[in-house]
C-alpha positions in Angstrom: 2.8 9.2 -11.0 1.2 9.9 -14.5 -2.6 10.8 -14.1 -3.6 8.5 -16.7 -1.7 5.8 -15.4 -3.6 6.3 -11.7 -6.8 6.6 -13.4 -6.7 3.1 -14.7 -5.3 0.8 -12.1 -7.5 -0.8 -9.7 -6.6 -3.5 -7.4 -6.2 -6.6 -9.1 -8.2 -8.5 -6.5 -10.6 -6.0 -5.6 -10.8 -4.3 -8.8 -11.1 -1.0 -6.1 -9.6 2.1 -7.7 -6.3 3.2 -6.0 -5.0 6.4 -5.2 -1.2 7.9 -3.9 -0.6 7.2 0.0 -0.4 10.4 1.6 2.4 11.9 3.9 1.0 10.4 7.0 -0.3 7.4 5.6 3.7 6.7 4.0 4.7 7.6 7.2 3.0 5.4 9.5 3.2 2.2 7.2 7.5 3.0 7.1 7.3 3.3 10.8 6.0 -0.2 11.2 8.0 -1.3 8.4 10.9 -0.6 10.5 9.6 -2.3 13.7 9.1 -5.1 11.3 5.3 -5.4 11.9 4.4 -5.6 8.4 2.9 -8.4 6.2 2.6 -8.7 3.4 -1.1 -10.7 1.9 1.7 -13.8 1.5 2.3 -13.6 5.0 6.3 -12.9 4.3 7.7 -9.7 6.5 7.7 -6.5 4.5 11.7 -5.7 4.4 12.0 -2.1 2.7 10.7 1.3 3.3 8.4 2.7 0.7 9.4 6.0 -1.2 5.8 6.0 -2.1 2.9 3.8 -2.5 -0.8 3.2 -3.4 -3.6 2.5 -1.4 -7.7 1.2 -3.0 -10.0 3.5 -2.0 -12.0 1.4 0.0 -8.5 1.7 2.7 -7.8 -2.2 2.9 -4.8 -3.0 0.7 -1.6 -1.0 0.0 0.8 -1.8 -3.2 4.4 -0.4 -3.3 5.7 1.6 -6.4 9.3 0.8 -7.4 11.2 2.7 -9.4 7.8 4.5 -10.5 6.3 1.1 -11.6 3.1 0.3 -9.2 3.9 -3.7 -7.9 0.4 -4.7 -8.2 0.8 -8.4 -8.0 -2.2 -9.6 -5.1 0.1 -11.7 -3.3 2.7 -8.3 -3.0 -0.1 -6.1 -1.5 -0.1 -5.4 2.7 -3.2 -5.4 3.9 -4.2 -2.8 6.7 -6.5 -4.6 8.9 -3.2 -5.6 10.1 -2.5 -1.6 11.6 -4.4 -0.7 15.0 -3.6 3.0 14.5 -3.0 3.5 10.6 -4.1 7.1 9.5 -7.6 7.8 8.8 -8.8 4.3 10.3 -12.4 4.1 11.0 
C-alpha cells in the first residue's frame, strides 16, 4: 500500500491512525474467518479471507483492503474484542 495513502487514513469512527496487519495478525483473523467466528461492527458474519488488511493503532478495529482500496466504511470494520487469542492481545 502507498505510504502516503497509509499516512492519511484513520479510522473513520475513531479517527485512530491505521497501520498494515502483520503476518500473524492476517493469519489468525483468516483462521477464524474460516471457522466463521467473525463479525463484522454490523453484526453480519465476515464471509471472505483477507489478502491483507488494516488494523488502528490503538488494536480494536480491523478494515479489509480490496483490490488495494482500504474498505473503510464504520459499519464494514471487525472489531477485535471479539478474538480471545488474537496476536499481540494485552
Amino acid at each position: 500500500m502507498d505510504k502516503r495513502l497509509l499516512d492519511i487514513l484513520c479510522c473513520p469512527v475513531s479517527k485512530t491512525p491505521v497501520r498494515p496487519l502483520n503476518t500473524s495478525e492476517l493469519g489468525a483473523l483468516n483462521r477464524a474467518i474460516d471457522g466463521g467466528q467473525v463479525l463484522s461492527v454490523a453484526g453480519t458474519t465476515v464471509q471472505g479471507r483477507l489478502a491483507e488488511g488494516l488494523i488502528t493503532v490503538d488494536r480494536k478495529v480491523i478494515y479489509r483492503i480490496e483490490d488495494g482500496i482500504p474498505v473503510m466504511l464504520p459499519e464494514e470494520g471487525i472489531g477485535t474484542t471479539q478474538f480471545t487469542d488474537f496476536p499481540g492481545s494485552p
